[in-house]
KOLTI-545521 format. One record per residue: residue number from 1; x, y, z of N, C-alpha, C in turn; residue in three letters. Coordinates in steps of 0.02 Angstrom, whole numbers. Example, Ala and Ser with C-alpha at 12.3 -4.5 7.8 and 13.67 -1.06 7.14 Angstrom:
2
+-----+--------+--------+--------+--------+--------+--------+--------+--------+--------+---------+
| num |    n.X |    n.Y |    n.Z |   ca.X |   ca.Y |   ca.Z |    c.X |    c.Y |    c.Z | residuo |
+-----+--------+--------+--------+--------+--------+--------+--------+--------+--------+---------+
|   1 |    660 |   -284 |    390 |    615 |   -225 |    390 |    660 |   -165 |    390 |     ALA |
|   2 |    642 |   -112 |    354 |    684 |    -53 |    357 |    645 |      2 |    394 |     SER |
+-----+--------+--------+--------+--------+--------+--------+--------+--------+--------+---------+
This chain:
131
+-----+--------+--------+--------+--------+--------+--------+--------+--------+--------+---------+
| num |    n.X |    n.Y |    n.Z |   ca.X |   ca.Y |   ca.Z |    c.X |    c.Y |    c.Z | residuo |
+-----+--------+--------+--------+--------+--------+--------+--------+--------+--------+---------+
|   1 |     43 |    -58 |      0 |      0 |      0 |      0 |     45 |     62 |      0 |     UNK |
|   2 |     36 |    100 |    -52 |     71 |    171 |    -50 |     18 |    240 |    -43 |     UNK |
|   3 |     41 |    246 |     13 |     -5 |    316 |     40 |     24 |    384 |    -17 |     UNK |
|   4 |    -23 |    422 |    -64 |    -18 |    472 |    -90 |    -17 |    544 |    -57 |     UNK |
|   5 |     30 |    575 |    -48 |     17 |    657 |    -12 |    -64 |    680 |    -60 |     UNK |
|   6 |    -78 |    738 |    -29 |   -144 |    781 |    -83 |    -84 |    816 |   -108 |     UNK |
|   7 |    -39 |    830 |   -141 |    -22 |    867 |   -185 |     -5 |    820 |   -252 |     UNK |
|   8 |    -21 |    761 |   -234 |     17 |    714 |   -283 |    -59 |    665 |   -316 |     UNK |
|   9 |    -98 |    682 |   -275 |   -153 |    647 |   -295 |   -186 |    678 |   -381 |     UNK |
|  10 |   -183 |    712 |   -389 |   -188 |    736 |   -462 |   -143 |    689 |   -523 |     UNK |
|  11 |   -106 |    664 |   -518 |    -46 |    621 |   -570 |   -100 |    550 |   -538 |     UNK |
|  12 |   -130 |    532 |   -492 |   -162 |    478 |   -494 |   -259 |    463 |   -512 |     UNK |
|  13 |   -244 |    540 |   -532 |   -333 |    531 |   -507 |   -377 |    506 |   -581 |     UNK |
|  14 |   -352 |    504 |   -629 |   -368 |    454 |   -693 |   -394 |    376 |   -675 |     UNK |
|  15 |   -339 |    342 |   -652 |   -330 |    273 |   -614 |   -378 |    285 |   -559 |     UNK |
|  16 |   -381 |    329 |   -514 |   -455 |    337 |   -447 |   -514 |    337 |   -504 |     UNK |
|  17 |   -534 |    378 |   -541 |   -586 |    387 |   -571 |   -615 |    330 |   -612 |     UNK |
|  18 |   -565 |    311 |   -623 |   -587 |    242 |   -670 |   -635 |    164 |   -603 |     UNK |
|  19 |   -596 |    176 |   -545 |   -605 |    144 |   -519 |   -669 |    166 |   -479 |     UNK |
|  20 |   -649 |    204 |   -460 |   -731 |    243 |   -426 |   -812 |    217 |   -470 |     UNK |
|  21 |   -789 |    243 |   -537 |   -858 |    225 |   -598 |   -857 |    144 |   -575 |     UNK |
|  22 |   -801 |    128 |   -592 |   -836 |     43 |   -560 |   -872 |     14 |   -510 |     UNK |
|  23 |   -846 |     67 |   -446 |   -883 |     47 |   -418 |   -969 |     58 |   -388 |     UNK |
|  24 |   -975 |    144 |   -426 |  -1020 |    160 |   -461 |  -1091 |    105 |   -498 |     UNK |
|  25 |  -1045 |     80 |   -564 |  -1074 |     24 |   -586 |  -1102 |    -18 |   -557 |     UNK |
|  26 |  -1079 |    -47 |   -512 |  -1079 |   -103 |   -467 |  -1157 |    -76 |   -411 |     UNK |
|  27 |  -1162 |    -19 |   -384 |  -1176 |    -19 |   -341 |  -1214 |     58 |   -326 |     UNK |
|  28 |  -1240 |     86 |   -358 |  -1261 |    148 |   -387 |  -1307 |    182 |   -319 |     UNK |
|  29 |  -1349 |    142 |   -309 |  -1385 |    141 |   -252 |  -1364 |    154 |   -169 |     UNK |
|  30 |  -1308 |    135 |   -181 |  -1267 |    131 |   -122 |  -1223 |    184 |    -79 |     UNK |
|  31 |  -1232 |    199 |   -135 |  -1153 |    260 |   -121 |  -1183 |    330 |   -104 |     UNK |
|  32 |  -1143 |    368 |    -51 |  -1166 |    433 |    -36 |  -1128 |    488 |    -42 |     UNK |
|  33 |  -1079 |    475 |   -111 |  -1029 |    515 |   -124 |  -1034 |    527 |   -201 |     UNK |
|  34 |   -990 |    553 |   -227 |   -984 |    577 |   -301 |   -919 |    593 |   -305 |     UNK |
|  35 |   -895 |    570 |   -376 |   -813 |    562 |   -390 |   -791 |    631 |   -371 |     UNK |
|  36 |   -828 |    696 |   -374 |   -812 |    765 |   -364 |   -796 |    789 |   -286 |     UNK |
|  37 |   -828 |    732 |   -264 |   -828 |    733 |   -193 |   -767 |    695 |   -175 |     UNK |
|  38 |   -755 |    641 |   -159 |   -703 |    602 |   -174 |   -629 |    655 |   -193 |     UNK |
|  39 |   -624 |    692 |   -246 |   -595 |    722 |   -265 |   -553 |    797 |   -228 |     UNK |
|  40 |   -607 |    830 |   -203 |   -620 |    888 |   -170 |   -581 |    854 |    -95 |     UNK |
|  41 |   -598 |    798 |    -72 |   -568 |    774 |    -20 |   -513 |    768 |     -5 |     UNK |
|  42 |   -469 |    734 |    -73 |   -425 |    708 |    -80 |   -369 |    754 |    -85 |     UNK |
|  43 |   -398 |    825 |   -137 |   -361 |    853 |   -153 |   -360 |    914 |    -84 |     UNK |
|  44 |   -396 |    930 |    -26 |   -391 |    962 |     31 |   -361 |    921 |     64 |     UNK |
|  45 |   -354 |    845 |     91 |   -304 |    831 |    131 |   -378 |    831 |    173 |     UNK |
|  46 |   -432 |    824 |    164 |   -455 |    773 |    234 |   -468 |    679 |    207 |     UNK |
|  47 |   -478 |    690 |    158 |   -480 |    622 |    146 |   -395 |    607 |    116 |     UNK |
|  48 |   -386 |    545 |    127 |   -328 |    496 |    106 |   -321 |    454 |     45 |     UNK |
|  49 |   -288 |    450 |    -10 |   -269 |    387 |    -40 |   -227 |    358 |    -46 |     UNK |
|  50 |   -227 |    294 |    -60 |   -166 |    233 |    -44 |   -175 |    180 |   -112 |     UNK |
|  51 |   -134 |    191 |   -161 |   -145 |    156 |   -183 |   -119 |     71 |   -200 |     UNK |
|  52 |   -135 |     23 |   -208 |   -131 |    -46 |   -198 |   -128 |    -74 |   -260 |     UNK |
|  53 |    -49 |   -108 |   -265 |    -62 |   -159 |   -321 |    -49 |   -120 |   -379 |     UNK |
|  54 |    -65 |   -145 |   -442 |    -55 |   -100 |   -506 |   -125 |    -41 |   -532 |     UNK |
|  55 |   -168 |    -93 |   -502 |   -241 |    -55 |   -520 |   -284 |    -11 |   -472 |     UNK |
|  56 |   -258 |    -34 |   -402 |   -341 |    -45 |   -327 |   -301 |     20 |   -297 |     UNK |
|  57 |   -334 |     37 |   -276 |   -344 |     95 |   -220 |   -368 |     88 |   -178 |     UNK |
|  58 |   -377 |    126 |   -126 |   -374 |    129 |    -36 |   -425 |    211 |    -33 |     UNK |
|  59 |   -491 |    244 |    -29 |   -483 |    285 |      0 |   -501 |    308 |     68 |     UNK |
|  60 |   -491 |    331 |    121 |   -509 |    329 |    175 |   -504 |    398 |    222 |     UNK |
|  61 |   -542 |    388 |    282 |   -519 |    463 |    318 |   -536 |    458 |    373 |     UNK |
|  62 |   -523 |    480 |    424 |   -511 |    481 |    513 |   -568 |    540 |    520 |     UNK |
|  63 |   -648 |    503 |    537 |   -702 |    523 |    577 |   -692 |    528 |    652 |     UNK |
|  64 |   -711 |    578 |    661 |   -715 |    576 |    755 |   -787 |    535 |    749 |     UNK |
|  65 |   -789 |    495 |    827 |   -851 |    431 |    844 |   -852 |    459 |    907 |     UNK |
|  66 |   -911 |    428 |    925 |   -930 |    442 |    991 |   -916 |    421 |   1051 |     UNK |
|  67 |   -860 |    386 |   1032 |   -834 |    320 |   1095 |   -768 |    379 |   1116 |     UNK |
|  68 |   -761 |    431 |   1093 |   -683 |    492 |   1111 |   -638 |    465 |   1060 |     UNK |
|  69 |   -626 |    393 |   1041 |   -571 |    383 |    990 |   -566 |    399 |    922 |     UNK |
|  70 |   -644 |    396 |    899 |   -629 |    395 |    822 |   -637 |    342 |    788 |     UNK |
|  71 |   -659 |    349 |    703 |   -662 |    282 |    647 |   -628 |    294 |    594 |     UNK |
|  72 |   -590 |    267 |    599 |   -561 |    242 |    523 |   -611 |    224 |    476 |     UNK |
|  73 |   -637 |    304 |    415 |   -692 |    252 |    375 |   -657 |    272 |    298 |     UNK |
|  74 |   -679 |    202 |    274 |   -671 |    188 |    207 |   -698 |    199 |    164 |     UNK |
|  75 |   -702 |    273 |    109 |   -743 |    284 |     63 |   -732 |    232 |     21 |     UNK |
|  76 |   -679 |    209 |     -5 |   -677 |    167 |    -80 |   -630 |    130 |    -65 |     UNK |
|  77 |   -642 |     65 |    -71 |   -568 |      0 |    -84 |   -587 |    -30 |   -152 |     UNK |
|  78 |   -550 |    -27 |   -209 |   -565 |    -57 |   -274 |   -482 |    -69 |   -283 |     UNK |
|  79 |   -506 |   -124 |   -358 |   -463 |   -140 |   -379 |   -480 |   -200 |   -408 |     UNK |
|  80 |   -456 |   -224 |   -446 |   -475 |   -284 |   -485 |   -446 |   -376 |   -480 |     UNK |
|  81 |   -393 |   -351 |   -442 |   -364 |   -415 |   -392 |   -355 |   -399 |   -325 |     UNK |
|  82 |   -424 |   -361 |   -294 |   -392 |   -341 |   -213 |   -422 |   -419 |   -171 |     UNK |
|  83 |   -452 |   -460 |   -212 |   -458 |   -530 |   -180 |   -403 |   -554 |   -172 |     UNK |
|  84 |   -319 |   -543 |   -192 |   -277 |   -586 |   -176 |   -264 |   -532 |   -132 |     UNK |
|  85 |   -271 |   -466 |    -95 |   -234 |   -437 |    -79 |   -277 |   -418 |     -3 |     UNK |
|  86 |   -330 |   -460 |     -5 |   -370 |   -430 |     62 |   -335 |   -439 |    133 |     UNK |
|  87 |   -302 |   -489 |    128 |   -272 |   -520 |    205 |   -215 |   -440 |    207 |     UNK |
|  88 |   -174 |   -452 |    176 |   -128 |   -383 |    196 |   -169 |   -323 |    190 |     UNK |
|  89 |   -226 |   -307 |    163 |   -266 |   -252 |    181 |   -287 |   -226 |    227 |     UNK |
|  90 |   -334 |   -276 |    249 |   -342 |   -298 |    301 |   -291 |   -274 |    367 |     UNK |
|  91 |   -241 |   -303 |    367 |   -203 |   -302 |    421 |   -158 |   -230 |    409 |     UNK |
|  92 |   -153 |   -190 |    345 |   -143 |   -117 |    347 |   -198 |    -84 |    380 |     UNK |
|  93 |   -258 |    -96 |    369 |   -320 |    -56 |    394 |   -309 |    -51 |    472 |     UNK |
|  94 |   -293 |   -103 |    524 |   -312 |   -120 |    586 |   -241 |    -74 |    588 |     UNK |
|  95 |   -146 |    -69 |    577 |   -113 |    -49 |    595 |   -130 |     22 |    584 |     UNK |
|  96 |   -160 |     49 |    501 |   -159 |    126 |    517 |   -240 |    152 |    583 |     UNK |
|  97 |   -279 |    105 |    575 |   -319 |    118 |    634 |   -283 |    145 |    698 |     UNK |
|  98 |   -239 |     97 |    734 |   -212 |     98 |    778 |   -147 |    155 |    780 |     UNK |
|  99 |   -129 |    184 |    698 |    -74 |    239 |    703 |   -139 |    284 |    723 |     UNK |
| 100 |   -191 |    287 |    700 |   -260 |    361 |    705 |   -260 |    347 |    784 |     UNK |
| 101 |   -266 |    306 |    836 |   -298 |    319 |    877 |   -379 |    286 |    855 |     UNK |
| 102 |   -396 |    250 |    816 |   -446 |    233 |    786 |   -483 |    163 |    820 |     UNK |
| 103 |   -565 |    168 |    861 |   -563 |     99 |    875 |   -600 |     52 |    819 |     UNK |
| 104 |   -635 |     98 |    777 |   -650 |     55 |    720 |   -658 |     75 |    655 |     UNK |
| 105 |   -649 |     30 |    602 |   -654 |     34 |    543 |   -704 |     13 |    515 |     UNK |
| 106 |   -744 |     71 |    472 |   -814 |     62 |    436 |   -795 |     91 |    358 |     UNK |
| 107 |   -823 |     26 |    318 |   -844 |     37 |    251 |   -922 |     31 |    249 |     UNK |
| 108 |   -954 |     64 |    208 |  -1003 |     53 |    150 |  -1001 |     16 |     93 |     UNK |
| 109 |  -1045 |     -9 |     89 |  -1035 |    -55 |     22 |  -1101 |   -139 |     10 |     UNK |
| 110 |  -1066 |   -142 |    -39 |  -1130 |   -190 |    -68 |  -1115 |   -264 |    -24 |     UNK |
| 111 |  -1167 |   -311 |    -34 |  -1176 |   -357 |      4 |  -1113 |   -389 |      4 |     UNK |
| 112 |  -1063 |   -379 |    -43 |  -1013 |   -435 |    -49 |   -939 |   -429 |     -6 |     UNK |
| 113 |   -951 |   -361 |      4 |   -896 |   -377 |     91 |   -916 |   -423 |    131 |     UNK |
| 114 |   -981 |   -455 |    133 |   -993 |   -491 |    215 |   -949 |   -551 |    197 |     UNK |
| 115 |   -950 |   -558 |    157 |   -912 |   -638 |    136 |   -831 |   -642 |    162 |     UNK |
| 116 |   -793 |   -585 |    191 |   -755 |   -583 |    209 |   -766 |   -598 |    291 |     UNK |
| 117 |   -700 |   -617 |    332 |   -736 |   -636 |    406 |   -693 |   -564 |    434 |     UNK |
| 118 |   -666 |   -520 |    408 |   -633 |   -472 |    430 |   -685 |   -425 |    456 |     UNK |
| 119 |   -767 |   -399 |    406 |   -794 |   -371 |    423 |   -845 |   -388 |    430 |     UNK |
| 120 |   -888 |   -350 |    507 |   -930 |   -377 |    536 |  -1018 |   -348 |    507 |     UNK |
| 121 |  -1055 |   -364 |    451 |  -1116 |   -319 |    432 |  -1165 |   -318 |    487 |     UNK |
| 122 |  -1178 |   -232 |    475 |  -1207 |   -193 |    511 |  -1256 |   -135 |    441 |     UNK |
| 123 |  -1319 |   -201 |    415 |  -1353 |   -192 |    343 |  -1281 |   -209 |    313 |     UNK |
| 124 |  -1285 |   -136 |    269 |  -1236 |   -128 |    232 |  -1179 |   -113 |    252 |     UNK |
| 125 |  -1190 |    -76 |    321 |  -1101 |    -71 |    346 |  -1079 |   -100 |    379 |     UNK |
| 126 |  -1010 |   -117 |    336 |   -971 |   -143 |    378 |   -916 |   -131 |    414 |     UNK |
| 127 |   -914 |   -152 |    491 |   -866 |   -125 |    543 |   -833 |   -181 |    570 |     UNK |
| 128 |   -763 |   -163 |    590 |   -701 |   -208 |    609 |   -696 |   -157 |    683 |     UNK |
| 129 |   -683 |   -190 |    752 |   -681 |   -172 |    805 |   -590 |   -180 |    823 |     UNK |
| 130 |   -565 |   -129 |    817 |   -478 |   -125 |    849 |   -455 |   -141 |    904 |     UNK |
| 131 |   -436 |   -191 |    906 |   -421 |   -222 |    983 |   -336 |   -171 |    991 |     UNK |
+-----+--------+--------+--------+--------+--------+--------+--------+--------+--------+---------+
């Protein structure tokens, strides 16, 4: 996983956009964002990207929660082989959790995260608890 500064996210955001519409495609209904949004984030430095692999991306950002610690939440994880890549994802997610001060990590997303045992569905969201 290579974490992008926001000044550098522009030379990647072709490769984000492409991936975003996919997941778009996939899941239209779902989503409570827009690539402009996504964008606007990325490029202010409250949201994060990381990108994975040759294709997949990471995007994410440190919510304050109501527990005083905080969530690690996950706007977008794509990529087109992030099935070989979930276990080390995975276990980046829980370490940068734990660099935030973070006790949990929440994505959105379509039914097909539950199939993972990493995250726990809550409907559609899904949350990982930081020990």
């Amino acid at each position: 996983m290579q974490h992008i500064p926001p000044n550098q996210v522009s030379e990647h955001w072709d490769r984000v956009r492409v991936g975003l519409q996919r997941i778009i495609d996939k899941s239209p209904h779902v989503l409570a964002w827009a690539p402009g949004d996504v964008l606007c984030a990325l490029a202010s430095g409250s949201a994060h990207l990381a990108l994975i692999d040759d294709d997949g991306f990471m995007i994410w950002q440190r919510l304050p929660g109501d527990d005083g610690r905080g969530m690690l939440f996950v706007w977008a994880l794509e990529g087109k082989n992030l099935g070989q890549h979930l276990v080390p994802i995975e276990q980046a997610l829980v370490v940068l959790a734990k660099h935030c001060n973070s006790k949990r990590i929440r994505i959105v997303g379509r039914k097909g995260w539950g199939r993972s045992k990493f995250w726990q569905p809550a409907g559609y969201v899904y949350e990982h608890e930081v020990q």
